[in-house]
Backbone as JSON, one array per atom type, in Angstrom:
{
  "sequence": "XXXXXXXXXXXXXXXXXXXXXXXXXXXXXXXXXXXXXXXXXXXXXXXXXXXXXXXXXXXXXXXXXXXXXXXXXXXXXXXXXXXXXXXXXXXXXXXXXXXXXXXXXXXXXXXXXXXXXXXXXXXXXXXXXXXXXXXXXXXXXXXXXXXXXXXXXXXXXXXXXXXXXXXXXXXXXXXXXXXXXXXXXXXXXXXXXXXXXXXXXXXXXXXXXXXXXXXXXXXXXXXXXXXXXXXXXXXXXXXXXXXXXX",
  "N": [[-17.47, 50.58, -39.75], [-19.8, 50.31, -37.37], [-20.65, 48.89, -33.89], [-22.81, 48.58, -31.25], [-22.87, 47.39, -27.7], [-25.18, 44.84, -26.43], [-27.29, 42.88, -24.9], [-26.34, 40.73, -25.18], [-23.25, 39.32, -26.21], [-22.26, 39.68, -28.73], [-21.79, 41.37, -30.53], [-19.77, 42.61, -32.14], [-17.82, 44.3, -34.67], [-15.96, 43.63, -37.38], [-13.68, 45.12, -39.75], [-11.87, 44.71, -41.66], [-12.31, 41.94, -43.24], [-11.22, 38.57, -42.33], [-9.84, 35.62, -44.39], [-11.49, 33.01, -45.51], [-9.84, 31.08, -45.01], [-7.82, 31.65, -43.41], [-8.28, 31.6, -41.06], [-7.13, 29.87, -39.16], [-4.61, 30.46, -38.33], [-5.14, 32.58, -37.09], [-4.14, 35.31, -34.55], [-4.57, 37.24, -31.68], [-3.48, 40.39, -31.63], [-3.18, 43.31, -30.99], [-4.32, 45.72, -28.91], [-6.74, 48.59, -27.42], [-7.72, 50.76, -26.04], [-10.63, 53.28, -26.94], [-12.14, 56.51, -27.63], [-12.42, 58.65, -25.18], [-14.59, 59.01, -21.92], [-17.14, 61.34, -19.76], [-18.81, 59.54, -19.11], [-19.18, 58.68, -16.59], [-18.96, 58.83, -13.12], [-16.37, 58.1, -11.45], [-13.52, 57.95, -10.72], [-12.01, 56.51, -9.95], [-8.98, 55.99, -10.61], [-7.81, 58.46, -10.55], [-8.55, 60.49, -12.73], [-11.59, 62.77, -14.42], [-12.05, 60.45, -16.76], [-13.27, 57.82, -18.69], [-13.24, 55.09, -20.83], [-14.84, 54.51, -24.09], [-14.89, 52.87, -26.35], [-13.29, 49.4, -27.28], [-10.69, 48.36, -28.96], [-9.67, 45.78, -31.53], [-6.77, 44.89, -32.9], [-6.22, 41.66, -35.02], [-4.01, 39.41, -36.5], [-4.47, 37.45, -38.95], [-3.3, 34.77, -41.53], [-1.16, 35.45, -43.64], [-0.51, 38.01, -43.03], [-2.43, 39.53, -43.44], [-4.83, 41.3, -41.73], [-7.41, 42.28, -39.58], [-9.88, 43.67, -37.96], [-11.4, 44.79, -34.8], [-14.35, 46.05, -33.39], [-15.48, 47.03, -29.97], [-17.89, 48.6, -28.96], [-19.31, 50.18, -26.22], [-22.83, 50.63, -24.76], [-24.4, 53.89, -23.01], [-24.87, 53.0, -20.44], [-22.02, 51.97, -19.26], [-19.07, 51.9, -18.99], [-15.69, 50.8, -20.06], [-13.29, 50.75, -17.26], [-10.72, 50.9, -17.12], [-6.95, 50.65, -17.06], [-5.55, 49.94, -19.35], [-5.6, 47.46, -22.39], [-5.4, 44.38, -21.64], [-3.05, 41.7, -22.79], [-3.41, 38.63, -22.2], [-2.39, 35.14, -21.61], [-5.17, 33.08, -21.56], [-6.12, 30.91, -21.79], [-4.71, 28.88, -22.06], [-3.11, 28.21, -24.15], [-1.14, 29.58, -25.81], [-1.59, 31.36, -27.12], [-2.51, 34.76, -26.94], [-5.38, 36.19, -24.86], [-7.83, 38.5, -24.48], [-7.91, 41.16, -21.82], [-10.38, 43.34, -19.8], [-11.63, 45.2, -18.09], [-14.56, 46.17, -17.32], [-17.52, 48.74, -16.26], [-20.41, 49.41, -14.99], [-22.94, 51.64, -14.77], [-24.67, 51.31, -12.51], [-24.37, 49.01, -11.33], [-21.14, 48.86, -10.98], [-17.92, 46.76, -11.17], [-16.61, 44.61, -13.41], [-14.79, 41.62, -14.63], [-13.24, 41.15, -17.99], [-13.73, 38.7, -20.47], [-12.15, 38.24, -23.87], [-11.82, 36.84, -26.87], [-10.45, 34.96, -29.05], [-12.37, 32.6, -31.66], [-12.18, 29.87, -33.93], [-11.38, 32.28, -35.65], [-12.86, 34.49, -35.15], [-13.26, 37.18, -33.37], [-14.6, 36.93, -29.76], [-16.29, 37.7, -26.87], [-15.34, 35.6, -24.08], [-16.09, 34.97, -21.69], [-17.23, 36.44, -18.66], [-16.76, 37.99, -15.13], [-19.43, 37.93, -12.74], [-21.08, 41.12, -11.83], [-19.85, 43.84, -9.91], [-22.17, 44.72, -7.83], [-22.97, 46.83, -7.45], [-22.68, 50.72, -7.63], [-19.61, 52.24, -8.53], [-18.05, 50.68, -7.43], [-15.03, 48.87, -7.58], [-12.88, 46.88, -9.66], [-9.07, 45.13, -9.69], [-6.74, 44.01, -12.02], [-4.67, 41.67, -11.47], [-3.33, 38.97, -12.72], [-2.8, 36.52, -15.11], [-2.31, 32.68, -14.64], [-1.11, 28.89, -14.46], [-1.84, 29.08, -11.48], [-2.32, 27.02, -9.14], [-1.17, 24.35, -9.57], [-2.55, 22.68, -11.69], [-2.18, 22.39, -14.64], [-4.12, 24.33, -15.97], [-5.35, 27.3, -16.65], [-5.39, 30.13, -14.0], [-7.09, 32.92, -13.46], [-6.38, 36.15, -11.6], [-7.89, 38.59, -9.43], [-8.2, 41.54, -7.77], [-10.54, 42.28, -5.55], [-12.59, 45.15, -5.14], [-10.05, 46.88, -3.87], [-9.94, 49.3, -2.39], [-11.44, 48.35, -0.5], [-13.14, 45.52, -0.09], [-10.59, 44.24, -0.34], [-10.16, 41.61, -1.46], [-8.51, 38.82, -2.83], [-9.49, 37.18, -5.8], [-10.37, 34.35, -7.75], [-10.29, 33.25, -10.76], [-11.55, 30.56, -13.2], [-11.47, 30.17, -16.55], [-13.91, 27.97, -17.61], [-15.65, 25.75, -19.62], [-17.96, 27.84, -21.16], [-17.58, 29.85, -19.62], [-16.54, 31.68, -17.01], [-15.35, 30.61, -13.76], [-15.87, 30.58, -10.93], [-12.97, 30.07, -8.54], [-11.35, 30.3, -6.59], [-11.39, 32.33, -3.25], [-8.77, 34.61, -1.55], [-8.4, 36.62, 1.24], [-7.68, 39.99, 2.03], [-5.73, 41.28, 0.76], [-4.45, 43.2, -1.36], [-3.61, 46.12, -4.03], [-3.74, 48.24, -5.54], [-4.18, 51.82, -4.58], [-6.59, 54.49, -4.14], [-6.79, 56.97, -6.56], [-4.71, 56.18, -8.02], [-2.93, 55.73, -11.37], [-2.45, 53.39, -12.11], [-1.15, 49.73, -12.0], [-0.08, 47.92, -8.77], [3.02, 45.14, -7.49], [1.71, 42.05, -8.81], [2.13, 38.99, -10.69], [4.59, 36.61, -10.78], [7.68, 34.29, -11.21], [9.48, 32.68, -9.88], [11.52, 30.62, -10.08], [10.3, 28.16, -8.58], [7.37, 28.52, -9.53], [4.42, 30.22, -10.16], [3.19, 32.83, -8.68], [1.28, 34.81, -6.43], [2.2, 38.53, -6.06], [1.56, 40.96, -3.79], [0.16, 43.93, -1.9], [-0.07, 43.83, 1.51], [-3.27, 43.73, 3.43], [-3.11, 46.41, 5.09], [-1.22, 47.84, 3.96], [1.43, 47.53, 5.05], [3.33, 45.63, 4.21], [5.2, 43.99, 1.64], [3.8, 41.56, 0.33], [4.0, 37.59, -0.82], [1.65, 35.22, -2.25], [0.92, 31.69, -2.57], [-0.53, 29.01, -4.03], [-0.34, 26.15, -2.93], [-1.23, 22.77, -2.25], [-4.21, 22.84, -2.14], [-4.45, 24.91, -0.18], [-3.83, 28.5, 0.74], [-0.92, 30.04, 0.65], [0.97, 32.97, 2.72], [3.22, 35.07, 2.65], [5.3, 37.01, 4.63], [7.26, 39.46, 2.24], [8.76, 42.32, 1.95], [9.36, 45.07, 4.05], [6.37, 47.77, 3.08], [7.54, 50.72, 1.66], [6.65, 52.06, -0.32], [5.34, 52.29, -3.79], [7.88, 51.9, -5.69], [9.04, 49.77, -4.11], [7.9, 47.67, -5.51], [9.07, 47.48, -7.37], [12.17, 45.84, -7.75], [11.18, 43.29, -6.48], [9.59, 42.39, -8.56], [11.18, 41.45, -9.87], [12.61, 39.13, -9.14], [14.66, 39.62, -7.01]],
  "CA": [[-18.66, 49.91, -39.21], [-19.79, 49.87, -35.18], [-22.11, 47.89, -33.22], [-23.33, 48.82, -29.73], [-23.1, 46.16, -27.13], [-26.56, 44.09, -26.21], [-27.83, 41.69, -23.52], [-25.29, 38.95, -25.61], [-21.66, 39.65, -26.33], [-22.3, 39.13, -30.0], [-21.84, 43.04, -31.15], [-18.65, 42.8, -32.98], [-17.69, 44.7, -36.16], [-15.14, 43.13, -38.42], [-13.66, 46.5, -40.52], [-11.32, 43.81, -42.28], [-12.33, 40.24, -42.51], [-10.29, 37.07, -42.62], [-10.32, 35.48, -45.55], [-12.04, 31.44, -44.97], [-8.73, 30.19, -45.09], [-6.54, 32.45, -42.32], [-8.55, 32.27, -39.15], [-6.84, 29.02, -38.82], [-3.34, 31.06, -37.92], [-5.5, 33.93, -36.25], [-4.06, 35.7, -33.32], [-4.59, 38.69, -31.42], [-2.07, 41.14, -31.83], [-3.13, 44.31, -29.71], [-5.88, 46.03, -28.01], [-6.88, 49.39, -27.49], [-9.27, 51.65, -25.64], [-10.49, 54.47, -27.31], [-13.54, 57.18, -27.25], [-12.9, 58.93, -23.64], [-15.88, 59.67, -21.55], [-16.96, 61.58, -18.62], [-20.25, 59.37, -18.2], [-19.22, 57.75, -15.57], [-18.31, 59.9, -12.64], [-15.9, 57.33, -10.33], [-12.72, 58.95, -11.07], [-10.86, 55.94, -9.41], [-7.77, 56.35, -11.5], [-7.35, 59.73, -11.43], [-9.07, 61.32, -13.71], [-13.12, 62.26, -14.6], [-12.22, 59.64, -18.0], [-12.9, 56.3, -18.64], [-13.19, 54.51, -22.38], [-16.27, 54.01, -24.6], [-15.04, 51.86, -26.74], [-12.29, 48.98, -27.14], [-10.05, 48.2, -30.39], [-9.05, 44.47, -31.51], [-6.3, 44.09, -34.01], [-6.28, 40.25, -35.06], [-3.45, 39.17, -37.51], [-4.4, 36.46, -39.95], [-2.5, 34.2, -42.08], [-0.18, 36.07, -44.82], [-0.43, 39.45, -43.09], [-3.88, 39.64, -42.56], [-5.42, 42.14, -40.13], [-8.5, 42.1, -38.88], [-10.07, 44.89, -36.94], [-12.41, 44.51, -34.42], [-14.64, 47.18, -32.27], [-16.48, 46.76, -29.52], [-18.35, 50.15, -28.29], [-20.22, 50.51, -25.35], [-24.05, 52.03, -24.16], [-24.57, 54.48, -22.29], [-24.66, 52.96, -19.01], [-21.25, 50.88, -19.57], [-17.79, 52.23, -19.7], [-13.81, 50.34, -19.86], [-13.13, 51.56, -16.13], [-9.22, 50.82, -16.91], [-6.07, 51.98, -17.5], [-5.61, 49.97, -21.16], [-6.46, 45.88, -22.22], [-3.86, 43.55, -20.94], [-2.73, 40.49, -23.15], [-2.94, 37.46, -21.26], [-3.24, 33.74, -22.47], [-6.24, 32.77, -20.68], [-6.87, 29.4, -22.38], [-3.52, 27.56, -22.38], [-2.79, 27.63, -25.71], [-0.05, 29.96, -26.28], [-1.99, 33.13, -27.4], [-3.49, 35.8, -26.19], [-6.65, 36.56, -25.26], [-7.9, 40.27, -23.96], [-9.12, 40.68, -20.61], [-10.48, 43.75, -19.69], [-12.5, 46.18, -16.68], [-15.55, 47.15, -17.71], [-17.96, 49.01, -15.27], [-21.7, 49.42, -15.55], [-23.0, 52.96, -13.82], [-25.45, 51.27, -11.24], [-23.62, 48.12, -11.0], [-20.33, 48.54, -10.57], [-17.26, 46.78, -12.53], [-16.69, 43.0, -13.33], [-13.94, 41.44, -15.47], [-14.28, 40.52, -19.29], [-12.1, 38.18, -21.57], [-12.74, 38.26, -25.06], [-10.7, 35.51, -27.42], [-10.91, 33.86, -31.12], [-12.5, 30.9, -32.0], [-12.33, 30.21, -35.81], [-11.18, 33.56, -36.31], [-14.01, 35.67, -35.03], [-12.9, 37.97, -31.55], [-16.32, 37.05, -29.34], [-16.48, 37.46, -25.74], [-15.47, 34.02, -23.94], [-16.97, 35.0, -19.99], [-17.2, 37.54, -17.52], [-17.36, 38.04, -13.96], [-20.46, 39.15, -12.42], [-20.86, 42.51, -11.45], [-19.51, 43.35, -7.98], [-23.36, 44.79, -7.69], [-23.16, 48.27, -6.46], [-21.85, 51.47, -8.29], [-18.86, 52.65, -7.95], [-17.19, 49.48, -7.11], [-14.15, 48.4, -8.88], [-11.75, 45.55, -9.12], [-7.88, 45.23, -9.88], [-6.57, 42.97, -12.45], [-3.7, 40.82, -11.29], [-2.61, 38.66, -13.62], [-3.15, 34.81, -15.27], [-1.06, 31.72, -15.0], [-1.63, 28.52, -13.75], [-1.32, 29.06, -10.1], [-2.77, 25.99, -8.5], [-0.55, 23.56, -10.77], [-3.4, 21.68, -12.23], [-2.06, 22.25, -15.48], [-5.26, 24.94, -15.89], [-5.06, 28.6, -16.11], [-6.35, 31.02, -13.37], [-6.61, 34.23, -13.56], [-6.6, 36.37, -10.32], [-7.92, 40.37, -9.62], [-8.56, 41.9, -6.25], [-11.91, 42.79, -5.84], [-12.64, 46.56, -4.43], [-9.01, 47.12, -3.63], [-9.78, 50.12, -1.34], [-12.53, 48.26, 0.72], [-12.87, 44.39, 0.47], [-9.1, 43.68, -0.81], [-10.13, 39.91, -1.66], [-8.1, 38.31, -3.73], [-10.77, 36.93, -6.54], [-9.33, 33.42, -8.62], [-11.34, 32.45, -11.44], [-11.05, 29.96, -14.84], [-12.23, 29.88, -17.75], [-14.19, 26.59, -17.84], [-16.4, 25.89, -20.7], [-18.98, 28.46, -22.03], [-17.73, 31.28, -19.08], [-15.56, 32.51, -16.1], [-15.77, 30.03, -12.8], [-15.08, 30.95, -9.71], [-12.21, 28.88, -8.43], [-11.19, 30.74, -4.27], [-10.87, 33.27, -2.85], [-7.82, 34.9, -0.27], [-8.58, 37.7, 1.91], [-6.55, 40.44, 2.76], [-4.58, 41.37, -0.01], [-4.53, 44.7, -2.27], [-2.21, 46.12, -5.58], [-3.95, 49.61, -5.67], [-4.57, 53.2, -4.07], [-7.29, 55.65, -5.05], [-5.86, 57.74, -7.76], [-3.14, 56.06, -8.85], [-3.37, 55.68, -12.98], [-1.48, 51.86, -12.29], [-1.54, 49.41, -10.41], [1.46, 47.41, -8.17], [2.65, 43.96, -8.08], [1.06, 41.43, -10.36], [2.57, 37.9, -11.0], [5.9, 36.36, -10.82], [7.82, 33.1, -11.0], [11.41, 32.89, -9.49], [11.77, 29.11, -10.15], [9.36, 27.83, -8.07], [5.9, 27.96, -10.07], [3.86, 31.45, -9.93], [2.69, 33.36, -7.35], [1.15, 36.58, -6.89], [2.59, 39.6, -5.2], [0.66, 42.24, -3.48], [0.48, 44.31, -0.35], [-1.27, 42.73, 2.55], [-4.28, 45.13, 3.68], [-3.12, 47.92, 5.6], [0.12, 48.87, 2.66], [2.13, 47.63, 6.04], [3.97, 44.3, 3.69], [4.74, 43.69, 0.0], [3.5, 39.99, 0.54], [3.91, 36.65, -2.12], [0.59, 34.11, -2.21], [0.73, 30.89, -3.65], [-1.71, 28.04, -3.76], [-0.06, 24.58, -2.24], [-2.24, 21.79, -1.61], [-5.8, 23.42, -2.04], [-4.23, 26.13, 0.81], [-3.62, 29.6, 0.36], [0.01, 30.05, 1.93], [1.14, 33.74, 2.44], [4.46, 34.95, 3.48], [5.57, 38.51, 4.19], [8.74, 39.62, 1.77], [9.39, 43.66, 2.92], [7.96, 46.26, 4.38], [5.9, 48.7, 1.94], [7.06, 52.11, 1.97], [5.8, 52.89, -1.58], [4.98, 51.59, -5.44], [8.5, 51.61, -6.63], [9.33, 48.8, -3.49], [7.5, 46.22, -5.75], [10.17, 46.5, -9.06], [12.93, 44.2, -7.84], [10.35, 42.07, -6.3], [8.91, 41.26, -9.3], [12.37, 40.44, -10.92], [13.25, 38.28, -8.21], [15.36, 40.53, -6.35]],
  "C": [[-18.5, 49.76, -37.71], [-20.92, 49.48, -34.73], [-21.52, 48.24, -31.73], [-23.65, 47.9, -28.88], [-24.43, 45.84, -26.47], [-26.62, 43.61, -25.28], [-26.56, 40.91, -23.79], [-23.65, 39.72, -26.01], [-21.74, 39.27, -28.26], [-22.16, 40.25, -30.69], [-20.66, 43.4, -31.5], [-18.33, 42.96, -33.89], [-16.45, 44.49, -36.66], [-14.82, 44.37, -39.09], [-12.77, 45.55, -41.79], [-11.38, 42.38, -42.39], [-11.58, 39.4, -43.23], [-10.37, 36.46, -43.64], [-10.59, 33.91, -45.12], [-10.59, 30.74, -44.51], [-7.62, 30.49, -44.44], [-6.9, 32.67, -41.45], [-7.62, 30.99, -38.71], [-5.51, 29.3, -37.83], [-3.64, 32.56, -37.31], [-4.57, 34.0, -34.91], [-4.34, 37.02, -32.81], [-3.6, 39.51, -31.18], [-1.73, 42.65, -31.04], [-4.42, 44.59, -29.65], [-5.62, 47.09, -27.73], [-7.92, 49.88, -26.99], [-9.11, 52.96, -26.24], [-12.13, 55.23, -26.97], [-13.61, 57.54, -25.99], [-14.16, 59.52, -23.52], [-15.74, 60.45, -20.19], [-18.26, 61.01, -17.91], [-20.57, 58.84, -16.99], [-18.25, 58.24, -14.64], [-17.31, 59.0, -11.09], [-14.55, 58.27, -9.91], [-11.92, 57.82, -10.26], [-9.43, 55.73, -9.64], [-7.47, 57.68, -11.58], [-7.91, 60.89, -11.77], [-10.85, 61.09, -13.59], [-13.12, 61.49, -16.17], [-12.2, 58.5, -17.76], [-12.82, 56.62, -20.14], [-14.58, 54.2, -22.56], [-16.33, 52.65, -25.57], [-13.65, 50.67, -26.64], [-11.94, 48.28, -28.68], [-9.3, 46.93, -30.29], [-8.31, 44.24, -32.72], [-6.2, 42.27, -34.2], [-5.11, 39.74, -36.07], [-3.84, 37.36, -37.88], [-2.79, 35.95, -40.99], [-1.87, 35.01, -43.73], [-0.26, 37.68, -44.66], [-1.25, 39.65, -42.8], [-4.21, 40.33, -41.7], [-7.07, 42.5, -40.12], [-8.89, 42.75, -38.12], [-11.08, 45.26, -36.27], [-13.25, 46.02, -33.07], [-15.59, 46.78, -31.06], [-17.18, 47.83, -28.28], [-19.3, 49.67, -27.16], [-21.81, 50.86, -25.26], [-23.68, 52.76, -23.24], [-24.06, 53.69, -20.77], [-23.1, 51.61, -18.72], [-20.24, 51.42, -19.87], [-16.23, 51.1, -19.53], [-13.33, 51.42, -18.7], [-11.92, 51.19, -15.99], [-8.15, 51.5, -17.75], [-5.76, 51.48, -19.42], [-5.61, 47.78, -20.94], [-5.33, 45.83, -22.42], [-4.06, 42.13, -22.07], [-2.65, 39.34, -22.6], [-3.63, 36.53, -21.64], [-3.94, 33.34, -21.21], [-6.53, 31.3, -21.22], [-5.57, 28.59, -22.13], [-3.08, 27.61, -23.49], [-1.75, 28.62, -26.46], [0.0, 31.23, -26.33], [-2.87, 33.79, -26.86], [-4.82, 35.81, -26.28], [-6.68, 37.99, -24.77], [-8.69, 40.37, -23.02], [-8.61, 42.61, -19.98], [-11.22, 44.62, -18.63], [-14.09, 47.09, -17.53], [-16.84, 46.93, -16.4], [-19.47, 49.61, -15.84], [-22.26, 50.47, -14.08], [-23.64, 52.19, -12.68], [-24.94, 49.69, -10.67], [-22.12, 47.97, -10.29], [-18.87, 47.61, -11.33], [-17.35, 44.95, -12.45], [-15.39, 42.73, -14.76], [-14.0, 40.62, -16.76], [-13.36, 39.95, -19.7], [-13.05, 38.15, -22.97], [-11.57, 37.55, -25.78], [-11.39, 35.57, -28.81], [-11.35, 32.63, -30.95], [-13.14, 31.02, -33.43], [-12.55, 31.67, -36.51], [-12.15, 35.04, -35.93], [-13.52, 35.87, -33.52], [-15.01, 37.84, -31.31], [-15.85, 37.13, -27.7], [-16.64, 35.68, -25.03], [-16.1, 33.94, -22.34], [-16.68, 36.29, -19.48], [-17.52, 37.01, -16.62], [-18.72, 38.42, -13.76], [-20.16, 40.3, -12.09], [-20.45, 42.62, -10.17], [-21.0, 43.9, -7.33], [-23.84, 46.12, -6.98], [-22.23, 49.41, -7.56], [-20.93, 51.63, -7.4], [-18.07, 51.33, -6.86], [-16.62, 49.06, -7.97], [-13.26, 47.08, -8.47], [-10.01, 45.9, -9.7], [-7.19, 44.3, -10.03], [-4.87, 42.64, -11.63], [-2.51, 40.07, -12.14], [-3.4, 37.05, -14.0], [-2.07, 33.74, -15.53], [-1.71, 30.43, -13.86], [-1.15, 28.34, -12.12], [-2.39, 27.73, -8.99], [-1.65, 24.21, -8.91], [-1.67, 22.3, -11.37], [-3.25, 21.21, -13.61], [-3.14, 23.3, -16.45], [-4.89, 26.62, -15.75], [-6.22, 29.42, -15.19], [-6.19, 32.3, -13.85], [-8.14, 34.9, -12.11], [-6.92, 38.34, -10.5], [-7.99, 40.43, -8.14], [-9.53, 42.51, -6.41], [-11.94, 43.83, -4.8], [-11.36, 46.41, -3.44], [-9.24, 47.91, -2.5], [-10.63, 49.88, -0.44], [-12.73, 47.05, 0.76], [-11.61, 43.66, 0.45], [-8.99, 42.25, -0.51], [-9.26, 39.73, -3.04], [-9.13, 37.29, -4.27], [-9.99, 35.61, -7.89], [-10.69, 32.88, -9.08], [-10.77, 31.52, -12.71], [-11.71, 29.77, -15.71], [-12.89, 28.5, -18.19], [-15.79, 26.44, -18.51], [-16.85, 26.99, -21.74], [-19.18, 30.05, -20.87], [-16.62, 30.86, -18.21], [-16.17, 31.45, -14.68], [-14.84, 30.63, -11.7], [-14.42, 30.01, -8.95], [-12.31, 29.27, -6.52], [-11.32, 32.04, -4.39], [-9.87, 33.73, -1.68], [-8.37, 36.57, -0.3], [-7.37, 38.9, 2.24], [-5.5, 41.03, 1.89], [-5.21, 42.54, -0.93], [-3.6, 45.63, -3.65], [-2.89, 47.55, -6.16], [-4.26, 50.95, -4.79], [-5.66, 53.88, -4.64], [-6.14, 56.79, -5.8], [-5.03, 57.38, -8.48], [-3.69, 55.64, -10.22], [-2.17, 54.2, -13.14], [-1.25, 51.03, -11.22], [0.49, 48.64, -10.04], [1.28, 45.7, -8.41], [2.5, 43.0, -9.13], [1.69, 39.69, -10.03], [3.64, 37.4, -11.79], [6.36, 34.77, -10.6], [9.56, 33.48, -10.67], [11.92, 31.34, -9.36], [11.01, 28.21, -9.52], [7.9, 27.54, -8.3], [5.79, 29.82, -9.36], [3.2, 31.44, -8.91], [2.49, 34.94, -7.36], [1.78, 37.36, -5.43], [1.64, 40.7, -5.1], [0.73, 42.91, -1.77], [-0.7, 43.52, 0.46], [-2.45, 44.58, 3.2], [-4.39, 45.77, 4.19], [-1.67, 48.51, 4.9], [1.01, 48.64, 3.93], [3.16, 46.95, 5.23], [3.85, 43.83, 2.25], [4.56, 42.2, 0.76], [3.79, 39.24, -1.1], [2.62, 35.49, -1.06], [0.71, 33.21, -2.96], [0.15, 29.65, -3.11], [-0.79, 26.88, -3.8], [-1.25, 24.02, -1.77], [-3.82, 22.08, -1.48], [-5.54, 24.8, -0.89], [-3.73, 27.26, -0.21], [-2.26, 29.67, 0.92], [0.56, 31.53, 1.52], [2.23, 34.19, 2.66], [4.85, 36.76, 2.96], [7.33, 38.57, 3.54], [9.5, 40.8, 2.07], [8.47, 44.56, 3.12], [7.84, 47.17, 3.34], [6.65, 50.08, 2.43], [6.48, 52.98, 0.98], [6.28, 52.07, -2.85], [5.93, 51.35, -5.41], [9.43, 50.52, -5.62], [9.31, 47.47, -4.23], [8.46, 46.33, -7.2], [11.03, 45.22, -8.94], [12.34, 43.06, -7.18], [10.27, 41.18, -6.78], [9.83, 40.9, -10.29], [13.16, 39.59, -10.26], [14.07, 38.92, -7.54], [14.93, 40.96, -5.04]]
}
């Protein structure tokens, strides 16, 4: 069974469902893009492919799996490299937060979660409002220490390289700041750099500062942004012992 996504985020096909009594111990267990396309001619990764659709295992209580789809239209592809796990709520488990890009729009970032067992879409970004504009996920953790999770992308990496901090608060995706100046991709590359790290101190994201001159670390003190350069870039595989404290 497949359902074609709508105006509402409500187009989710169950292939295995939960039984009343095991969404209680639901979690999400992986994620999957599948169905390449070439309808969508950006090619910012690489390649002329994106994804049409995206795949939600769920494990329930005594084994349980749960298998969720959620396909695309036409004008709507998964403009990434594959869906990232990241607890977006606080609560231990995953949710699935993903890139999806809309041909005359442009891309915007999606989370999709459980509540009482059913995978539904819990917010999105807006669109960045132009084709052929993309963003570049980061990572989530709470980086403000409010006790609150953010979660951070860089919005059009190869042309406004804002760092983009939003949270999940209520019934969608709020926009918390933004920092300027900061970047974690190239055209072409099929991955990005960086991401988010803690070296005893509380998290903080790593990324180059916006001419690939400085791997940089950002972290939010006091309502400030504070930035601090760590070495000079000379290429991707600069940021491994970075991000293991090193």
């Amino acid at each position: 069974m497949r359902c074609v996504a709508g105006r509402v985020f409500t187009c989710l096909a169950a292939l295995f469902v939960l039984p009343d009594d095991g969404w209680a111990d639901a979690v999400v267990a992986t994620a999957r893009y599948t169905d390449p396309t070439p309808r969508y001619d950006h090619g910012i990764l690489g390649d002329a492919l994106e994804w049409g659709n995206l795949h939600v295992t769920v494990a329930g209580h005594g084994g349980t799996r749960t298998i969720y789809e959620f396909k695309l239209p036409e004008t709507r592809v998964y403009e990434d490299i594959a869906p990232r796990l990241w607890d977006v709520t606080g609560d231990g488990a995953p949710e699935v937060v993903v890139i999806e890009s809309h041909v005359d729009k442009g891309a915007r970032l999606l989370v999709f979660g459980l509540e009482q067992g059913q995978l539904r879409a819990l917010g999105a970004t807006p669109y960045i409002g132009r084709t052929h504009r993309w963003l570049a996920p980061v990572g989530a953790a709470d980086l403000d220490g409010d006790g609150r999770i953010e979660i951070a992308y860089v919005d059009r990496p190869h042309l406004a390289k804002v760092l983009r901090i939003w949270r999940l608060d209520g019934d969608g995706l709020r926009h918390v700041r933004d920092v300027a100046g900061l970047t974690n991709h190239k055209i072409g590359w099929d991955f990005f750099v960086g991401g988010l790290r803690d070296c005893g101190g509380g998290p903080e994201v790593i990324a180059a500062d916006a001419g690939w001159q400085q791997i940089v670390a950002m972290r939010l003190s006091g309502g400030k942004a504070d930035i601090r350069p760590l070495v000079r870039y000379t290429g991707p595989d600069d940021f491994a012992p970075i991000m293991s404290c090193h």
